[in-house]
N, CA, C and O of each residue as an XYZ file, in Angstrom:
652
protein
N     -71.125    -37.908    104.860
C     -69.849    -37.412    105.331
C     -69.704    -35.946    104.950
O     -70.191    -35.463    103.928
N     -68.874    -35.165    106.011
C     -68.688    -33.959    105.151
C     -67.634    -33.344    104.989
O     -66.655    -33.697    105.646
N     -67.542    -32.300    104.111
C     -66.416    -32.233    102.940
C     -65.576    -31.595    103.907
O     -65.969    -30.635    104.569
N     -64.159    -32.213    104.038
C     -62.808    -31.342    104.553
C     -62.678    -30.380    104.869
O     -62.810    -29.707    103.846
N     -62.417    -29.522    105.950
C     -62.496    -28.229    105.965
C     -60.661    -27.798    105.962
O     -59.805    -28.447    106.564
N     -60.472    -26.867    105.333
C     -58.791    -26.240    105.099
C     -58.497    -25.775    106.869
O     -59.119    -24.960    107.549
N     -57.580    -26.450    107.161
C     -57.030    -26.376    108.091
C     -56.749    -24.622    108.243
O     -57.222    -23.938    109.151
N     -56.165    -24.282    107.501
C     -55.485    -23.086    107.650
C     -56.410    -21.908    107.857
O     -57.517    -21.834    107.325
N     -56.085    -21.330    108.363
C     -56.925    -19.759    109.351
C     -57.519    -19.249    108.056
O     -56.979    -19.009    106.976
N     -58.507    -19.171    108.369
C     -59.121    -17.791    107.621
C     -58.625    -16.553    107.678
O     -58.110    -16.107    108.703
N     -58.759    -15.760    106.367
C     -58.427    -14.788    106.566
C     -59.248    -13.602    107.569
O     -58.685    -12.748    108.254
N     -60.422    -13.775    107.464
C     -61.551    -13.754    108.376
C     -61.129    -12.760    109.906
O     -61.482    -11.701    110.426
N     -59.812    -14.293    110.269
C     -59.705    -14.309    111.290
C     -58.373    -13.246    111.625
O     -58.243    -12.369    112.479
N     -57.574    -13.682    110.685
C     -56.776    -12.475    110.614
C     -56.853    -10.626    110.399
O     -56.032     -9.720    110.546
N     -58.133    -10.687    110.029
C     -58.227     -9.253    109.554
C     -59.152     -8.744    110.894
O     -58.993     -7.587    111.285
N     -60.297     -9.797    111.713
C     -60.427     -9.404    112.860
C     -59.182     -9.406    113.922
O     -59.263     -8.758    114.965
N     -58.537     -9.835    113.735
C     -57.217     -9.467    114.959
C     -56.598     -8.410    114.784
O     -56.012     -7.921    115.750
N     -56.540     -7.554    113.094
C     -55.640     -6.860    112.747
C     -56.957     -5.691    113.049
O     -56.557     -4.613    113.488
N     -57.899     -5.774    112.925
C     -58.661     -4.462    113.291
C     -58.983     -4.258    115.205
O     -59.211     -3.147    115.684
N     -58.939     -5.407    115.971
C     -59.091     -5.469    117.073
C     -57.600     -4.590    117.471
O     -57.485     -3.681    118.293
N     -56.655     -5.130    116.693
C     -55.456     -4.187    117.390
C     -55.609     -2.720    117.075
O     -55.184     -1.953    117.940
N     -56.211     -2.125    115.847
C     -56.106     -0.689    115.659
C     -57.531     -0.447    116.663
O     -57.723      0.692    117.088
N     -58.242     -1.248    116.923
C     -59.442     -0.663    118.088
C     -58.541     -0.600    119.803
O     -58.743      0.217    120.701
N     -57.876     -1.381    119.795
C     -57.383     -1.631    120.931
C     -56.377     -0.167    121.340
O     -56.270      0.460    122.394
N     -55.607      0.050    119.710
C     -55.251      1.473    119.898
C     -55.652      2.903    120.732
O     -55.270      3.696    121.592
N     -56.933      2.518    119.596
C     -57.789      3.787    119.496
C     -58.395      4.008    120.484
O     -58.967      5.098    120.493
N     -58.602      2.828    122.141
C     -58.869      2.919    123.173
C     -58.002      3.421    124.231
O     -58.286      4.066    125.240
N     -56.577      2.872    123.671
C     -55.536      3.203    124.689
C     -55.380      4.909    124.627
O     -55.472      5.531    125.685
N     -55.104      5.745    123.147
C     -55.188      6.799    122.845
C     -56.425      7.506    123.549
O     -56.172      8.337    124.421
N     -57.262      7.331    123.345
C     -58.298      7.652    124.316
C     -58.127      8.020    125.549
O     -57.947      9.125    126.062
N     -58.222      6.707    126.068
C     -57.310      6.831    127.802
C     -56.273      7.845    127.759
O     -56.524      9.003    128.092
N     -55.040      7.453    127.342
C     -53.786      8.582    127.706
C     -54.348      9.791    127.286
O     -54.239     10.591    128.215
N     -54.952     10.348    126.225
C     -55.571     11.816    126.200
C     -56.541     12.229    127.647
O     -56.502     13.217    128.380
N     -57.066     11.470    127.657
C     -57.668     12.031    128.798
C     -57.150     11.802    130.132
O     -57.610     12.507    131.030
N     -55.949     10.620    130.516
C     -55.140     10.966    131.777
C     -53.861     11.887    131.778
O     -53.115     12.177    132.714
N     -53.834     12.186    130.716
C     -52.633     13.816    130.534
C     -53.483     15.009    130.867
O     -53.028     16.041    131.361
N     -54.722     14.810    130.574
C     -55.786     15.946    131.304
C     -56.487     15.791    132.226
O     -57.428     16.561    132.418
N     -56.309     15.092    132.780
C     -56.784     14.310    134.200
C     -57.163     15.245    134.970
O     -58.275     14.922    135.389
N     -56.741     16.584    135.541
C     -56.946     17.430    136.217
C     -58.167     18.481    135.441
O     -59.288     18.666    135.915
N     -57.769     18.958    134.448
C     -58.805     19.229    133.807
C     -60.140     18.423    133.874
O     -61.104     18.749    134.566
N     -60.081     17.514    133.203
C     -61.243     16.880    132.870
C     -61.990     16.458    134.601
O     -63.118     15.964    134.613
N     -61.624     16.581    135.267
C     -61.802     16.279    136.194
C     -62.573     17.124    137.074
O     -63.548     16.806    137.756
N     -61.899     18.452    136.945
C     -62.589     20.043    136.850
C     -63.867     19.883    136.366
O     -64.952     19.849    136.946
N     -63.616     19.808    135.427
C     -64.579     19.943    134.178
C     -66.020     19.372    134.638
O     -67.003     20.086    134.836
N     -65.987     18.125    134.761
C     -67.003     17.230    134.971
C     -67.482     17.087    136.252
O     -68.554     16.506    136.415
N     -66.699     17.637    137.439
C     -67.214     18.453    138.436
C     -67.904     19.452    138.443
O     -68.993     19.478    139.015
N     -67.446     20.372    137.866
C     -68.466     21.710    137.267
C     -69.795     21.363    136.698
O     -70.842     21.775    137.197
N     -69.740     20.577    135.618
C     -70.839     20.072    134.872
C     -71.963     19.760    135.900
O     -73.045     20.330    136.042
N     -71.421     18.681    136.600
C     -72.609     17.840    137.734
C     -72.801     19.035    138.353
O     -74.000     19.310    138.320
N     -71.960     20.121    139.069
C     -72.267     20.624    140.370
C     -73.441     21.622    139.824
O     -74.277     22.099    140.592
N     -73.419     21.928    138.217
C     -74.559     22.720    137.897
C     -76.079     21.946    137.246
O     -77.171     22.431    136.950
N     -75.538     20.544    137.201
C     -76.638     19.759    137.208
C     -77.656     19.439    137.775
O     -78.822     19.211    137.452
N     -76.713     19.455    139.217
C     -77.279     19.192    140.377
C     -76.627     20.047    141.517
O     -75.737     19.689    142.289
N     -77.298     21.320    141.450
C     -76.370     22.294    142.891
C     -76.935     21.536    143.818
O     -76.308     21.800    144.844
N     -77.783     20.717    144.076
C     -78.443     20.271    145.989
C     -77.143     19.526    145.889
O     -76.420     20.104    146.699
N     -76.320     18.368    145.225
C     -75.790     17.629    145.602
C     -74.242     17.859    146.126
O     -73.534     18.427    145.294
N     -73.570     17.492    147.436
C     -72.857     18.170    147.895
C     -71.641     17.763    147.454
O     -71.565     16.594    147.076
N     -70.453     18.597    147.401
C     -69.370     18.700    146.831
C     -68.403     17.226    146.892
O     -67.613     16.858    146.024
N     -68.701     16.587    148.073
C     -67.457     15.369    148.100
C     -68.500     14.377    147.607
O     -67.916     13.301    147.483
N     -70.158     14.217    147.171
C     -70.189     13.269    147.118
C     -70.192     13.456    145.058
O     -70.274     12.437    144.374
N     -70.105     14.690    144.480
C     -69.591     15.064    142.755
C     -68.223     14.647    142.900
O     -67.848     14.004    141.920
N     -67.215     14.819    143.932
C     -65.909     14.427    143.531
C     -66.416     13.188    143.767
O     -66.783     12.765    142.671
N     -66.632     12.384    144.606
C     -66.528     10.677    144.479
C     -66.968     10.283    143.235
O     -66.090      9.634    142.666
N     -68.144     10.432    142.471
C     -68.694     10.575    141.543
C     -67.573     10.596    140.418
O     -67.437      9.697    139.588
N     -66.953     11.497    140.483
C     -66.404     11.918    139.308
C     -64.938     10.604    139.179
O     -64.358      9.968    138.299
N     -64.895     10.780    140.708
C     -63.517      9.842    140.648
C     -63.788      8.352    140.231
O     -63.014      7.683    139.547
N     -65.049      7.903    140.760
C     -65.631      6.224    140.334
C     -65.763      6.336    138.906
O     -65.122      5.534    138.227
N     -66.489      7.198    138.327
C     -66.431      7.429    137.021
C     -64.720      7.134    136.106
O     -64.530      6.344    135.181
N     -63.727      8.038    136.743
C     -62.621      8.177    136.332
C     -61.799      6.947    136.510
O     -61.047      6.570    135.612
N     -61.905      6.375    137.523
C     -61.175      4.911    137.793
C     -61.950      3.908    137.114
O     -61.320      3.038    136.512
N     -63.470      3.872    137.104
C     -63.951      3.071    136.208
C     -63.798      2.566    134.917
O     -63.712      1.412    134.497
N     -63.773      4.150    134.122
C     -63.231      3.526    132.892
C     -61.826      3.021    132.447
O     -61.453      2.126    131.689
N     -61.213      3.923    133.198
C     -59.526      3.011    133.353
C     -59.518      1.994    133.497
O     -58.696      1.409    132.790
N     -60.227      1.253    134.293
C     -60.197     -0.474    134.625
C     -60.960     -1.138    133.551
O     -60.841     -2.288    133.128
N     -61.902     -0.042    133.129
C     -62.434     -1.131    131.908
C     -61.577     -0.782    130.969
O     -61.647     -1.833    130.332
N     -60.863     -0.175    130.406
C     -59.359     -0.257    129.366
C     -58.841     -1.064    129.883
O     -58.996     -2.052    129.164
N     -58.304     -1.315    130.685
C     -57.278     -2.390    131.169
C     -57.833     -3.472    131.203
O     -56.985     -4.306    130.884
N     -59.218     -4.172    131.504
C     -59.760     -5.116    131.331
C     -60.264     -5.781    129.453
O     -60.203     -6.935    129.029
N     -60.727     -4.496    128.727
C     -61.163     -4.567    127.708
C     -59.966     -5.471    127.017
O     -60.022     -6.613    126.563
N     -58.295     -4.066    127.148
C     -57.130     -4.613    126.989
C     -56.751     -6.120    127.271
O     -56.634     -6.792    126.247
N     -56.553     -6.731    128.378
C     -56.708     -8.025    128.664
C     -57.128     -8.468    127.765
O     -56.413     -8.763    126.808
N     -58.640     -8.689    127.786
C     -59.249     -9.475    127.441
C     -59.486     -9.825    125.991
O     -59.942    -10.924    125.677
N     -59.096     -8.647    124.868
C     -59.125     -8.936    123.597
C     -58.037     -9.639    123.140
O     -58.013    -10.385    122.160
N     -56.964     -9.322    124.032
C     -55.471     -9.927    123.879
C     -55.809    -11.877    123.882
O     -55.340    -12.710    123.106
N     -56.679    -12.070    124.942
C     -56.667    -13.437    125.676
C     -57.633    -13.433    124.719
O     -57.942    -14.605    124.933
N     -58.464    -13.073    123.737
C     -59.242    -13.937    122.821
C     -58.697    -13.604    121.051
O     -59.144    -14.120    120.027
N     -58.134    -13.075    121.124
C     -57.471    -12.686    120.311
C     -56.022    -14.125    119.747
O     -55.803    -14.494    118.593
N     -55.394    -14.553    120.881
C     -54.653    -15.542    121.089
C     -55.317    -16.579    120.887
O     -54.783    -17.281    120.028
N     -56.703    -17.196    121.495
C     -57.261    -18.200    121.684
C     -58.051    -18.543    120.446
O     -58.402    -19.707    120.247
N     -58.338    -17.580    119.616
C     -59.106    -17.867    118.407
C     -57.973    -18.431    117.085
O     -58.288    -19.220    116.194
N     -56.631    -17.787    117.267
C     -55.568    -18.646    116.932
C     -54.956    -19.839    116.480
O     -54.267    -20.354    115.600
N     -55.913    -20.107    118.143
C     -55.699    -21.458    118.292
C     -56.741    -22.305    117.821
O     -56.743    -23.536    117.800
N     -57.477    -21.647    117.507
C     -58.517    -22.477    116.923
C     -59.556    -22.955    118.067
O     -59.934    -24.126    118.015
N     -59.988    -22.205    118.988
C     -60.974    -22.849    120.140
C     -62.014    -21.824    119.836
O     -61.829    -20.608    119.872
N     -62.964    -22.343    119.579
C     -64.575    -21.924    119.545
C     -65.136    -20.627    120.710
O     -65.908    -19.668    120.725
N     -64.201    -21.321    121.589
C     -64.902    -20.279    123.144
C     -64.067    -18.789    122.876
O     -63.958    -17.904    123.725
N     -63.707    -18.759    121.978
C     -62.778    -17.351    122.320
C     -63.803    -16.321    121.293
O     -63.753    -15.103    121.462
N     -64.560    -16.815    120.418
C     -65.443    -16.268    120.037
C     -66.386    -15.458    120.715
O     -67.035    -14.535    120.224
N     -66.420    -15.960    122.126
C     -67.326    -15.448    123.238
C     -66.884    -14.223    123.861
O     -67.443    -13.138    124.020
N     -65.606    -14.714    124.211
C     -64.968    -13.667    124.705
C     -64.922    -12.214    123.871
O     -65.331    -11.089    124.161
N     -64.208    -12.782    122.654
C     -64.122    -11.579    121.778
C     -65.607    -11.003    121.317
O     -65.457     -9.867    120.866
N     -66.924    -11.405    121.289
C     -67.812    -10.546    121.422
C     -68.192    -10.297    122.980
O     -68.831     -9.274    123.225
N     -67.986    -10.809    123.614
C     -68.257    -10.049    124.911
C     -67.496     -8.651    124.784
O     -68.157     -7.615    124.857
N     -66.272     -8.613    124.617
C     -65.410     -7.895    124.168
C     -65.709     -6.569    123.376
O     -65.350     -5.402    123.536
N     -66.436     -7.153    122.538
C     -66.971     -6.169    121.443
C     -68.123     -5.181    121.712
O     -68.296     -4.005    121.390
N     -68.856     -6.076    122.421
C     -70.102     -5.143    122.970
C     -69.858     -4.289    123.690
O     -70.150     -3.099    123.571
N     -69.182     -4.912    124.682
C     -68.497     -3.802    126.044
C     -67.704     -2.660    125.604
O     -67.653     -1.672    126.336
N     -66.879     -2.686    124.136
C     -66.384     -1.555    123.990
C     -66.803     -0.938    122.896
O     -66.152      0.012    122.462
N     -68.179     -1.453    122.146
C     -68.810     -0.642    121.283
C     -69.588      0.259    122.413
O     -69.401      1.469    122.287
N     -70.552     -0.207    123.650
C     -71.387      0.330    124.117
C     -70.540      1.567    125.149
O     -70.956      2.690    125.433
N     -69.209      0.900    125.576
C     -68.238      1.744    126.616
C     -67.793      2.799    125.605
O     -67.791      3.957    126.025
N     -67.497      2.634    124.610
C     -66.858      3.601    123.693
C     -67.665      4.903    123.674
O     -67.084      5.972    123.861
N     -69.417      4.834    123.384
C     -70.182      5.483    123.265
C     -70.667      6.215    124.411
O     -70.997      7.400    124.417
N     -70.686      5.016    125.847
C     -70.763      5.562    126.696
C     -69.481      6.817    127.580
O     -69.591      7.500    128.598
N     -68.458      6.654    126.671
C     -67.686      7.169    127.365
C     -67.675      9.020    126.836
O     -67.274     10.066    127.347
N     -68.274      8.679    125.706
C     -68.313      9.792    124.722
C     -69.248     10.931    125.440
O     -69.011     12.078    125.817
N     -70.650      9.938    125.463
C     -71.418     10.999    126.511
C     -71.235     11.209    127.530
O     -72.008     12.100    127.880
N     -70.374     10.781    128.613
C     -70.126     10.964    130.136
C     -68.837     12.074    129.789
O     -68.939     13.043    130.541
N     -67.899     12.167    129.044
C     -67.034     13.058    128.521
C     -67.212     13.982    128.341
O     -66.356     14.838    128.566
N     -68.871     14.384    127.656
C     -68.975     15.813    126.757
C     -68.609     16.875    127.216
O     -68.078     17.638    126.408
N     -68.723     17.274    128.453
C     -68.375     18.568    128.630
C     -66.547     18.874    128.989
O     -65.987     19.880    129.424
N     -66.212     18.036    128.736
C     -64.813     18.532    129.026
C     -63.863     17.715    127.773
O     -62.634     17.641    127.777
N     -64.793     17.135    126.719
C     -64.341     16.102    125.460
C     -63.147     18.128    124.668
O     -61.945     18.023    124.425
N     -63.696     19.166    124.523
C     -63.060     20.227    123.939
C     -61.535     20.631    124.851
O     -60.574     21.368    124.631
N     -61.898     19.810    125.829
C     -61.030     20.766    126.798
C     -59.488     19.910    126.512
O     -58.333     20.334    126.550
N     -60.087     18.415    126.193
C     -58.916     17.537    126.113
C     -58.202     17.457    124.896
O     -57.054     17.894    124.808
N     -58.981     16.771    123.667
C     -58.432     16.582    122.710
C     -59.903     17.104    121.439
O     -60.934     17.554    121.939
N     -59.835     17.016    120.427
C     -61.179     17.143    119.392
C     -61.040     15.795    119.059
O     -62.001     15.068    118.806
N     -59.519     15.331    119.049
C     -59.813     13.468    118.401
C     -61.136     12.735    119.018
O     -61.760     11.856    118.424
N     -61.560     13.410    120.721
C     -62.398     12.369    121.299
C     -63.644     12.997    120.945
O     -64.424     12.553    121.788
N     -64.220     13.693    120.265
C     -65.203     14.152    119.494
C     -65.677     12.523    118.307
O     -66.796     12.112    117.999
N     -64.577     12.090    118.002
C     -64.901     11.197    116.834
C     -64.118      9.586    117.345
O     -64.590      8.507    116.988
N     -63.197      9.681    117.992
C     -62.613      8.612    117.882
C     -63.127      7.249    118.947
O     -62.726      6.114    118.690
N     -63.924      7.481    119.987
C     -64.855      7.017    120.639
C     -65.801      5.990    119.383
O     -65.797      4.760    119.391
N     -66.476      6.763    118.482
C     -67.131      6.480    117.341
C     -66.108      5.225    116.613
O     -66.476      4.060    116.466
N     -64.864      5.730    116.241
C     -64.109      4.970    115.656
C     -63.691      3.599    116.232
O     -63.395      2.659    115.494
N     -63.681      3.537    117.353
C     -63.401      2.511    118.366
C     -64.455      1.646    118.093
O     -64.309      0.500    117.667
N     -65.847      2.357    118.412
C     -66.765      0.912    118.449
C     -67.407      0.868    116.887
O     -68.505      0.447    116.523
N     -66.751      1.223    116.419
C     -67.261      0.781    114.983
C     -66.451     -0.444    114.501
O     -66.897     -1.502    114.058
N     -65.224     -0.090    114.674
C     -64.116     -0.991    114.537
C     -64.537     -2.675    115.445
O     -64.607     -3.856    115.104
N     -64.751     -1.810    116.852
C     -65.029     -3.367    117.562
C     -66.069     -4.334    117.240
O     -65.916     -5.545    117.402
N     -67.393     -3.658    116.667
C     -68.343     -4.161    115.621
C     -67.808     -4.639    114.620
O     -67.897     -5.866    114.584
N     -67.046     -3.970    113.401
C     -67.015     -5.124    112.513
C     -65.905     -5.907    112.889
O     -65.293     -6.107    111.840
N     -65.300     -6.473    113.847
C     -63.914     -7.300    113.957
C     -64.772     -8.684    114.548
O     -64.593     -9.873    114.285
N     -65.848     -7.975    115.521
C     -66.702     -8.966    115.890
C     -67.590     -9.422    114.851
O     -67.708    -10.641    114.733
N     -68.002     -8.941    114.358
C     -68.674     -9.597    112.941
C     -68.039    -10.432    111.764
O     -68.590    -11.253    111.031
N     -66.806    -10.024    111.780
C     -65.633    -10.339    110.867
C     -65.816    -12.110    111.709
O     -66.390    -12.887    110.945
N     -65.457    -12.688    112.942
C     -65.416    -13.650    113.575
C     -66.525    -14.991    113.531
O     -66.315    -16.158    113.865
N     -68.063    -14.209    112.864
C     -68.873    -14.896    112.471
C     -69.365    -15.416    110.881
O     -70.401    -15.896    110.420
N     -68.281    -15.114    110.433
C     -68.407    -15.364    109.101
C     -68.727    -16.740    108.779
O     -68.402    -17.480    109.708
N     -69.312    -17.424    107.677
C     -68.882    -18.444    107.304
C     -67.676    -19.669    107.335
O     -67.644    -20.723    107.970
N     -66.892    -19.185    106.560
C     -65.402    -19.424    106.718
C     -65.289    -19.316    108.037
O     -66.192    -20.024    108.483
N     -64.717    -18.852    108.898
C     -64.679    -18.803    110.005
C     -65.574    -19.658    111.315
O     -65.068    -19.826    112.424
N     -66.731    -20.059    111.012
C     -67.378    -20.869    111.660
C     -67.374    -21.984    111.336
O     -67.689    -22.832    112.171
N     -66.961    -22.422    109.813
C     -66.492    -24.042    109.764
C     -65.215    -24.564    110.269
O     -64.831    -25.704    110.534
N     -64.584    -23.227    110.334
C     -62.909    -23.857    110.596
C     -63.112    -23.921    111.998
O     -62.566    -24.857    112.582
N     -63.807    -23.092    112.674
C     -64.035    -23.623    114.012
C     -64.274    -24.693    114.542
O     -63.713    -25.367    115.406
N     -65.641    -24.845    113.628
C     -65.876    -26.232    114.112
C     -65.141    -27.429    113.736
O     -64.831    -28.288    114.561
N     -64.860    -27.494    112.501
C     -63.980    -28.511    112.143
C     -62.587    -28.390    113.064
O     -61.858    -29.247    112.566
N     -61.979    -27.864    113.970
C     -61.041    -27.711    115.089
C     -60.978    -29.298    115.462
O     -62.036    -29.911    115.603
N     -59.851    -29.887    115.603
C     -59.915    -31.111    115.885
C     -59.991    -30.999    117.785
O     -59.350    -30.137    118.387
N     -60.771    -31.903    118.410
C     -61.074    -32.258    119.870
C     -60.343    -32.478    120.501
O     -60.122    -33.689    120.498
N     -59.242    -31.503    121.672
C     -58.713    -32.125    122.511
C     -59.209    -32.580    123.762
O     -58.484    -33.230    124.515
């Protein structure tokens, strides 16, 4: 037989929710710095490509720039979602939200970084926070996701009673 597991949440679990929210921040901040400079940065990273690549012609660097620009917006808003909806569900004590929240994690350790380098040339123009805080984001989303695989945390899971 095996030994009882304490019903009650890990702390584990609490301190990954409480760092997922200051990552969740540090993404939104992100975003709004760079859609208050939206025009700028936008400039910016037009310029960049158009001297990257002078053959390539002007509307197809703005499309470029704009898929780029709507892209990562939707992945904030999705990232957003989605840490919220596993964030709740691990709560509750269901195993599958573990999934989510590292799906979660990867996507905005690797988006964080990626966003950093697709940024660079117009990262001065916006804020210096996005010099570092990109960094801060997926560091954070790493250990909150790691925080979730703990010990503690994987017995209380499992011990979750079956609905």
């Amino acid at each position: 037989m095996r030994e009882p597991v304490d019903p009650t949440r890990p702390r584990q679990v609490d301190a990954a929710i409480g760092l997922w929210a200051v990552t969740l921040v540090g993404l939104v901040v992100s975003a709004v710095l760079v859609a208050l400079k939206q025009d700028t940065v936008r400039a910016t990273l037009r310029r960049s490509l158009t001297d990257s690549h002078p053959t390539t012609s002007q509307g197809d660097i703005r499309a470029a720039v704009d898929i780029t620009m709507i892209g990562a917006g939707a992945i904030v808003v999705i990232v957003l979602l989605l840490v919220i909806y596993g964030s709740v569900r691990i709560r509750e004590r269901l195993a599958g939200s573990r999934t989510t929240l590292t799906t979660m994690g990867v996507l905005t350790a690797a988006g964080s970084i990626g966003f950093w380098t697709v940024l660079s040339p117009a990262r001065d123009d916006v804020s210096p926070a996005l010099n570092v805080l990109p960094f801060a984001v997926a560091a954070l989303a790493v250990v909150a996701t790691v925080l979730i695989f703990l010990p503690p945390v994987s017995r209380w899971l499992a011990a979750a009673p079956k609905i």
